[in-house]
Biopython code that builds the backbone (N, CA, C, O; Angstrom):
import numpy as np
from Bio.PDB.StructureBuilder import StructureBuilder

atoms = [
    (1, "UNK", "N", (-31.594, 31.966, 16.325)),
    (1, "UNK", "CA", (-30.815, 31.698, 15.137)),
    (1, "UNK", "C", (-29.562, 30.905, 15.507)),
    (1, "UNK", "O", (-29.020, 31.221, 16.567)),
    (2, "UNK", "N", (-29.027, 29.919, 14.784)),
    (2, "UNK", "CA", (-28.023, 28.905, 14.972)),
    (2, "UNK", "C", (-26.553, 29.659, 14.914)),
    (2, "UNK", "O", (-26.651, 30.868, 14.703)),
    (3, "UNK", "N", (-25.433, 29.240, 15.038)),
    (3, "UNK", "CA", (-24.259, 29.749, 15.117)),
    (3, "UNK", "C", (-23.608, 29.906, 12.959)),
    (3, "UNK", "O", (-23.811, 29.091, 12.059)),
    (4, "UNK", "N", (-23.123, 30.786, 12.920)),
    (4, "UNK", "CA", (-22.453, 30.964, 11.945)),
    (4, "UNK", "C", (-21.436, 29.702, 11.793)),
    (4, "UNK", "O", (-21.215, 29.121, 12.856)),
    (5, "UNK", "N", (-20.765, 29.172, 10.607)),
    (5, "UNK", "CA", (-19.362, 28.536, 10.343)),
    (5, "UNK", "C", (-18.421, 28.921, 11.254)),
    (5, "UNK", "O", (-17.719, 28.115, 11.865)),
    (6, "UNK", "N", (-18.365, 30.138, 11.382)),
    (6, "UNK", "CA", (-16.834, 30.590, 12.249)),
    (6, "UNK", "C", (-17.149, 30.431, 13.930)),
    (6, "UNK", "O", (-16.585, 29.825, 14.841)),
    (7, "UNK", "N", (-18.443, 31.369, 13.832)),
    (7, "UNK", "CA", (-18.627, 30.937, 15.731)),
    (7, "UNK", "C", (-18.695, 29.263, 15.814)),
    (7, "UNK", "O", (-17.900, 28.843, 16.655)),
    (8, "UNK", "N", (-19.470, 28.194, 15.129)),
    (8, "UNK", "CA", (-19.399, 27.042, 15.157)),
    (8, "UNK", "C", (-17.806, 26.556, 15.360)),
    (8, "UNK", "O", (-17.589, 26.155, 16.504)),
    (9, "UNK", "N", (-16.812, 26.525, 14.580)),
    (9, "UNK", "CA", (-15.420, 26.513, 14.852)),
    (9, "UNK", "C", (-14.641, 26.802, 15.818)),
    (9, "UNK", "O", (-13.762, 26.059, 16.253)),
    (10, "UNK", "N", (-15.094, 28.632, 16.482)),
    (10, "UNK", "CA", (-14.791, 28.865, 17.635)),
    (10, "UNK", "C", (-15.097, 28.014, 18.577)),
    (10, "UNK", "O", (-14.288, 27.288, 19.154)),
    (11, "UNK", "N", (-16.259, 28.066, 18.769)),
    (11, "UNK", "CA", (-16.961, 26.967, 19.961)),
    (11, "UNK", "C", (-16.372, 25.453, 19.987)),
    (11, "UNK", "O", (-16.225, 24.756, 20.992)),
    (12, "UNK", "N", (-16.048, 25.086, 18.548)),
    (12, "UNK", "CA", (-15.406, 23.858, 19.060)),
    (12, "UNK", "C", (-14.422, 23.627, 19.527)),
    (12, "UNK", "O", (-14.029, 22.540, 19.951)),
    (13, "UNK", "N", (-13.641, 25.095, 19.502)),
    (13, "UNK", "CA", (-11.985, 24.885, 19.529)),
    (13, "UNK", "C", (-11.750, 25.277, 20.931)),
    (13, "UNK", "O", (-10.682, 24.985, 21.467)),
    (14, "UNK", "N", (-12.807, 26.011, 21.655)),
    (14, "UNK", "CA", (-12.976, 26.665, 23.028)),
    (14, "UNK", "C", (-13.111, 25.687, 23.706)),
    (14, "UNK", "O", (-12.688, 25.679, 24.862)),
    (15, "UNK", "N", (-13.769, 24.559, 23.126)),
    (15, "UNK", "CA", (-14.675, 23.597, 24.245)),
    (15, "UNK", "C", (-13.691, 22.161, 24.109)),
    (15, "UNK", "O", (-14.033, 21.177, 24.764)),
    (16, "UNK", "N", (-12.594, 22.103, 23.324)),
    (16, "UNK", "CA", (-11.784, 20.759, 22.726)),
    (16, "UNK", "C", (-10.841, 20.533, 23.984)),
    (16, "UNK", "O", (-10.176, 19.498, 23.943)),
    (17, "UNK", "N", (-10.655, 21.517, 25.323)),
    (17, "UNK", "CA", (-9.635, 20.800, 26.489)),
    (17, "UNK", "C", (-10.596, 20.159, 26.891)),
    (17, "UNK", "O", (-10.353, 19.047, 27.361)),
    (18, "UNK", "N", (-12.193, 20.695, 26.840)),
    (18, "UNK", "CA", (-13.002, 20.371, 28.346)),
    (18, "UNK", "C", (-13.440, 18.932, 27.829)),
    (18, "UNK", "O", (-13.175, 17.942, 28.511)),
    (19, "UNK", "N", (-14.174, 18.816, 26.506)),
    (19, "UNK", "CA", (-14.353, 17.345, 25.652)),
    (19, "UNK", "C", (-13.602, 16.386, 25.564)),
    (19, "UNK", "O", (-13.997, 15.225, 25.673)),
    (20, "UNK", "N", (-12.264, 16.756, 25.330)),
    (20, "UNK", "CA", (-10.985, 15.671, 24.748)),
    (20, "UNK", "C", (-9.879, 15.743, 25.717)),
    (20, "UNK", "O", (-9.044, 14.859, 25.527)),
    (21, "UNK", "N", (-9.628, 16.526, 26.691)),
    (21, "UNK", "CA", (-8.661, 16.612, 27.274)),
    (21, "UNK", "C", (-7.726, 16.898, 26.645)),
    (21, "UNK", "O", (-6.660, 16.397, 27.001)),
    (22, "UNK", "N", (-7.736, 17.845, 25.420)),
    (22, "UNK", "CA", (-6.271, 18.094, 24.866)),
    (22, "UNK", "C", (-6.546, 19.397, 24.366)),
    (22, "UNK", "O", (-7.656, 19.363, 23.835)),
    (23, "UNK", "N", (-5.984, 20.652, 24.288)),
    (23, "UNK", "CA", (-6.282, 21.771, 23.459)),
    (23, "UNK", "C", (-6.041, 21.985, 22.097)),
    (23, "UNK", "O", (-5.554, 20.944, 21.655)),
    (24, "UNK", "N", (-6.154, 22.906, 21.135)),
    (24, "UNK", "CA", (-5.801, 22.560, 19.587)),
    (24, "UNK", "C", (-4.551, 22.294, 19.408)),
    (24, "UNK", "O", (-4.060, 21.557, 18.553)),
    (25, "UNK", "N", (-4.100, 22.820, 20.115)),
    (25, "UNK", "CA", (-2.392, 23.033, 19.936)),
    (25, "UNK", "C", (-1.766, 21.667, 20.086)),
    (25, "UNK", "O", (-0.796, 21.230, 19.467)),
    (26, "UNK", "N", (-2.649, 20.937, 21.219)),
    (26, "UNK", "CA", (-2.045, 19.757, 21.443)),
    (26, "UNK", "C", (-2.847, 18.323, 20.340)),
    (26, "UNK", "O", (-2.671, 17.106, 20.391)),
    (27, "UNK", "N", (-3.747, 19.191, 19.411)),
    (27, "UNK", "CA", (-4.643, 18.049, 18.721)),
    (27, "UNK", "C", (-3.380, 18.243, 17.293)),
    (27, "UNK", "O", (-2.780, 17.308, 16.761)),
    (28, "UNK", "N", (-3.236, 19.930, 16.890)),
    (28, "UNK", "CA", (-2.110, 19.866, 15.651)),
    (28, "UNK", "C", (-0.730, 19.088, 16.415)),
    (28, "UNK", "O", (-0.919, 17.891, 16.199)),
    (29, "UNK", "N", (0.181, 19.194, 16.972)),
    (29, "UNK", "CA", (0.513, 17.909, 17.274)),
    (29, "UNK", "C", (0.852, 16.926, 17.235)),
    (29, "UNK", "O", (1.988, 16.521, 16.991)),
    (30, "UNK", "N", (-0.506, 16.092, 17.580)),
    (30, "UNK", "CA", (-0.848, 14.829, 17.609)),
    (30, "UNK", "C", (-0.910, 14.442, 16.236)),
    (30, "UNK", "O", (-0.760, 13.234, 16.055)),
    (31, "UNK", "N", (-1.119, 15.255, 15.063)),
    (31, "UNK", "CA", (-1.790, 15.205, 13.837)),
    (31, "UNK", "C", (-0.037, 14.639, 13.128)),
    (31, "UNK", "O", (0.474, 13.619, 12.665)),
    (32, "UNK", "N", (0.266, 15.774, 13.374)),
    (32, "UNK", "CA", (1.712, 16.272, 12.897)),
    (32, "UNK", "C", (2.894, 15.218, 13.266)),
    (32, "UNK", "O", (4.024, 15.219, 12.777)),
    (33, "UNK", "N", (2.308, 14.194, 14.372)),
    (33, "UNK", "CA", (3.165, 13.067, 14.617)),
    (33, "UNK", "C", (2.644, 11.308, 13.622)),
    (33, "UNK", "O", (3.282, 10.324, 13.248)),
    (34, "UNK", "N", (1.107, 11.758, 13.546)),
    (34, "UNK", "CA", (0.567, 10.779, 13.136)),
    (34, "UNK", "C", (1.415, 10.124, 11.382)),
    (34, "UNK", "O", (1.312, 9.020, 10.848)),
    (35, "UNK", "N", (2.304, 11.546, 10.878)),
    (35, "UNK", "CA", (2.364, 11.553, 9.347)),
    (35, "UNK", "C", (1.221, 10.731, 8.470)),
    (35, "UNK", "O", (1.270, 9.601, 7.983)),
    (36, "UNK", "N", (0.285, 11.627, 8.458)),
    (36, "UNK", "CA", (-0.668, 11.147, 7.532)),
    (36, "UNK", "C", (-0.606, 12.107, 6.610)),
    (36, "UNK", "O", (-0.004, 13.164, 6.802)),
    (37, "UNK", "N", (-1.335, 11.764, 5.341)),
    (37, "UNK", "CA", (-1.273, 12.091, 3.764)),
    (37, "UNK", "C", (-2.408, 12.534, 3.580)),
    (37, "UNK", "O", (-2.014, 12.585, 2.415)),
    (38, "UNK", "N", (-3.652, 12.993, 3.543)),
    (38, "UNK", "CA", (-4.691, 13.755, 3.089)),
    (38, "UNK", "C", (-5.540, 13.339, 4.548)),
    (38, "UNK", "O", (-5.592, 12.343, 5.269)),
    (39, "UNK", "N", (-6.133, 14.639, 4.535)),
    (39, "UNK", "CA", (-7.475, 14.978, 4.886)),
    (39, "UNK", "C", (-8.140, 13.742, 5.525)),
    (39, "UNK", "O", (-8.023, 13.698, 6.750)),
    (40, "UNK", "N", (-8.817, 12.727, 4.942)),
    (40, "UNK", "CA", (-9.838, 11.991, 5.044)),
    (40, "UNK", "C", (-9.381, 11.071, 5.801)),
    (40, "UNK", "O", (-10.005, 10.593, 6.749)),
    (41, "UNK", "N", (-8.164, 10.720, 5.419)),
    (41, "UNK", "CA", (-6.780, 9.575, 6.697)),
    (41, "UNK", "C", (-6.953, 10.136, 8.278)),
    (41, "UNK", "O", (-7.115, 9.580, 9.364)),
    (42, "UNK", "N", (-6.819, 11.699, 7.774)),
    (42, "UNK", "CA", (-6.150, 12.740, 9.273)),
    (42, "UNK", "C", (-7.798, 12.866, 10.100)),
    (42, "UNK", "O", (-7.888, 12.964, 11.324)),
    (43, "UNK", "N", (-8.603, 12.847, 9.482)),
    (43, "UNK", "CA", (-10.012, 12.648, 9.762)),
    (43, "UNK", "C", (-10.049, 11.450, 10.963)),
    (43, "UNK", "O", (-10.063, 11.509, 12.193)),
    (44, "UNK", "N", (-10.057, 10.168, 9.841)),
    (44, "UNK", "CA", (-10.456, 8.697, 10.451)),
    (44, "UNK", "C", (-9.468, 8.516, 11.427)),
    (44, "UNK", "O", (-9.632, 7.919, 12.491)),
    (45, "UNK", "N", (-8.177, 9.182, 10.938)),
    (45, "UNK", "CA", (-7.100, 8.204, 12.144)),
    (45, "UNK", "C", (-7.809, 9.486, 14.110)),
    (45, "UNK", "O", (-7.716, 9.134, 15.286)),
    (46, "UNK", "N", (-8.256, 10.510, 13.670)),
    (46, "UNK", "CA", (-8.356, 11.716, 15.137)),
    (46, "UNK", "C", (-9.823, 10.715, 15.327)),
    (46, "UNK", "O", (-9.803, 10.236, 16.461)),
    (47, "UNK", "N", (-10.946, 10.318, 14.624)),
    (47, "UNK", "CA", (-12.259, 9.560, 14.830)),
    (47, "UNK", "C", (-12.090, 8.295, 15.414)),
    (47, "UNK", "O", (-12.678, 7.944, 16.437)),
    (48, "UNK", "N", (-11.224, 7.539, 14.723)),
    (48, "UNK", "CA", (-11.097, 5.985, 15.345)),
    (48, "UNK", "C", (-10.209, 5.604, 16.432)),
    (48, "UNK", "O", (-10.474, 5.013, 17.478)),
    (49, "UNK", "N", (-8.895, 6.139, 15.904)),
    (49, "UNK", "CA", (-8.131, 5.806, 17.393)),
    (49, "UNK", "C", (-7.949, 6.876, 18.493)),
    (49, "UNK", "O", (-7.299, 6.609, 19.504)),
    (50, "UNK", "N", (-8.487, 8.018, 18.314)),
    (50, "UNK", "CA", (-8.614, 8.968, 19.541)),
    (50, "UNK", "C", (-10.111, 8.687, 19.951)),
    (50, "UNK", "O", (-10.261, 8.422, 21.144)),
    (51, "UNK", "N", (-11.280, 8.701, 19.142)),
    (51, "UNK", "CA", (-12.429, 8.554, 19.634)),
    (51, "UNK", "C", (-12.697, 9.849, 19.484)),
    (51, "UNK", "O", (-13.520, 9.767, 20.397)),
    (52, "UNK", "N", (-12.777, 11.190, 19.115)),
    (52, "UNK", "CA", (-13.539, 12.338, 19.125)),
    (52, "UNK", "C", (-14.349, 12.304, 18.131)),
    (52, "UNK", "O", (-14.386, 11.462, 17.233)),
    (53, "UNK", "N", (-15.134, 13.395, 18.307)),
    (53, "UNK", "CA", (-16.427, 13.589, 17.317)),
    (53, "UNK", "C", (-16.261, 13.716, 16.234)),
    (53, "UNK", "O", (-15.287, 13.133, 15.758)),
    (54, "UNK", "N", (-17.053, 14.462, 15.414)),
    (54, "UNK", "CA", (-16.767, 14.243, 13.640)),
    (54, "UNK", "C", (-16.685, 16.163, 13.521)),
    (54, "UNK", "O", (-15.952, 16.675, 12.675)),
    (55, "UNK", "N", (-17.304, 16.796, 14.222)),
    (55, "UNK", "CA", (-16.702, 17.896, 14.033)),
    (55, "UNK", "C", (-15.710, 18.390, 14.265)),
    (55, "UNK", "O", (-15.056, 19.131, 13.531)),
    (56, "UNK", "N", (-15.337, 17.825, 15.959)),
    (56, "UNK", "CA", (-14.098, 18.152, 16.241)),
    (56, "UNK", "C", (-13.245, 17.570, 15.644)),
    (56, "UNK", "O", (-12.246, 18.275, 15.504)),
    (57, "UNK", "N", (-13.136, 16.272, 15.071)),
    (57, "UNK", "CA", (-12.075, 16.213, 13.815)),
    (57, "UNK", "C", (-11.710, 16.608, 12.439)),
    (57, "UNK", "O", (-10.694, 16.517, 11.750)),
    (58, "UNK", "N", (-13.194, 17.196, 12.249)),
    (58, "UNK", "CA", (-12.996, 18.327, 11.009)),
    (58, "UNK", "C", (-12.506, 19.523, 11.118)),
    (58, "UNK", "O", (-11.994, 20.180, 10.211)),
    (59, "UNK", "N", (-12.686, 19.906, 12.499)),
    (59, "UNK", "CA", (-12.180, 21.556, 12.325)),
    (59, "UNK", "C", (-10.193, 21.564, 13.475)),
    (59, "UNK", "O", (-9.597, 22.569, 13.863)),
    (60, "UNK", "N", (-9.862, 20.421, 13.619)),
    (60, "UNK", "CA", (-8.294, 20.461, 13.639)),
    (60, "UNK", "C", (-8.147, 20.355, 12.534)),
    (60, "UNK", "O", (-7.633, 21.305, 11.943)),
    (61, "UNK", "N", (-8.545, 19.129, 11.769)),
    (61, "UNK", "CA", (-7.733, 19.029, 10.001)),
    (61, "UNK", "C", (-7.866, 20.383, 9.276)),
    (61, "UNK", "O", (-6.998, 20.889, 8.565)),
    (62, "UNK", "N", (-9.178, 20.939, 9.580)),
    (62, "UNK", "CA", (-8.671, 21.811, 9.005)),
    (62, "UNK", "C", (-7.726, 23.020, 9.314)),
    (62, "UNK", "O", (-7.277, 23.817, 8.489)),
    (63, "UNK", "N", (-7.493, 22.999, 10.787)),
    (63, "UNK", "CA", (-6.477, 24.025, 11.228)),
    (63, "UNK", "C", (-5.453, 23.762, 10.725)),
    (63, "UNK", "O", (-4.847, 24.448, 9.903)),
    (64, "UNK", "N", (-5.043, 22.393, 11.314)),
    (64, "UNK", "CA", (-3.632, 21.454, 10.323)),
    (64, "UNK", "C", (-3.357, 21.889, 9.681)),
    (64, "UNK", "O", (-2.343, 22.565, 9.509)),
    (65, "UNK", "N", (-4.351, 21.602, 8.963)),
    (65, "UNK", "CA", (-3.979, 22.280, 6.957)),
    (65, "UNK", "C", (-3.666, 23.700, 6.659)),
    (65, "UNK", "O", (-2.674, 24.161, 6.095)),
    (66, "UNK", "N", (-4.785, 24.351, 7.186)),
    (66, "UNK", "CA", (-4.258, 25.422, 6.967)),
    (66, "UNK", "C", (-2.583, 25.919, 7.722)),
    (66, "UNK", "O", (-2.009, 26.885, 7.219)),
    (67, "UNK", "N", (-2.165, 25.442, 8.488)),
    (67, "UNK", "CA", (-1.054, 26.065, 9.254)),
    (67, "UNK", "C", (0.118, 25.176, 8.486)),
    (67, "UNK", "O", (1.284, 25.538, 8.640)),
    (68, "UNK", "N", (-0.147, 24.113, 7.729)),
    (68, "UNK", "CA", (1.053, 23.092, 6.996)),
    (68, "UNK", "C", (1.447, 24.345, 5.117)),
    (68, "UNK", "O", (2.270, 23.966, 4.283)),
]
sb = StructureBuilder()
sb.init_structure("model")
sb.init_model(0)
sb.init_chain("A")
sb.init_seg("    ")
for serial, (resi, resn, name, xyz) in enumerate(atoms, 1):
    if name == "N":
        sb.init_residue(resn, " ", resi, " ")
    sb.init_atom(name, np.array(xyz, "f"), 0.0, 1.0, " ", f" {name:<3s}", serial, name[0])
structure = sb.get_structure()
């Protein structure tokens, strides 16, 4: 059986020094310097000019968010 939403999240957030070289702490941050305005910006700008995946840029924005 596949991972739940939350273990999926965990796992990405466990595995984001060894992938990206940066931990969450250091991806909110990065986010938090970028001053971007919604979601879908904070998305494309962590996808295009960092280069990470599409999950791992969904589940900082959404930490972001939730912690803003």
């Amino acid at each position: 059986m596949g991972l739940s939403p939350k273990e999926m999240e965990d796992a990405i957030i466990k595995n984001l020094q060894d992938k990206t070289g940066k931990s969450i702490n250091e991806w909110l941050k990065v986010l938090s310097e970028e001053n971007l305005s919604n979601k879908k910006e904070m998305k494309l700008c962590l996808k295009e000019k960092y280069k990470i995946g599409h999950f791992q840029a969904q589940t900082i924005v959404k930490l972001f968010l939730e912690k803003s």
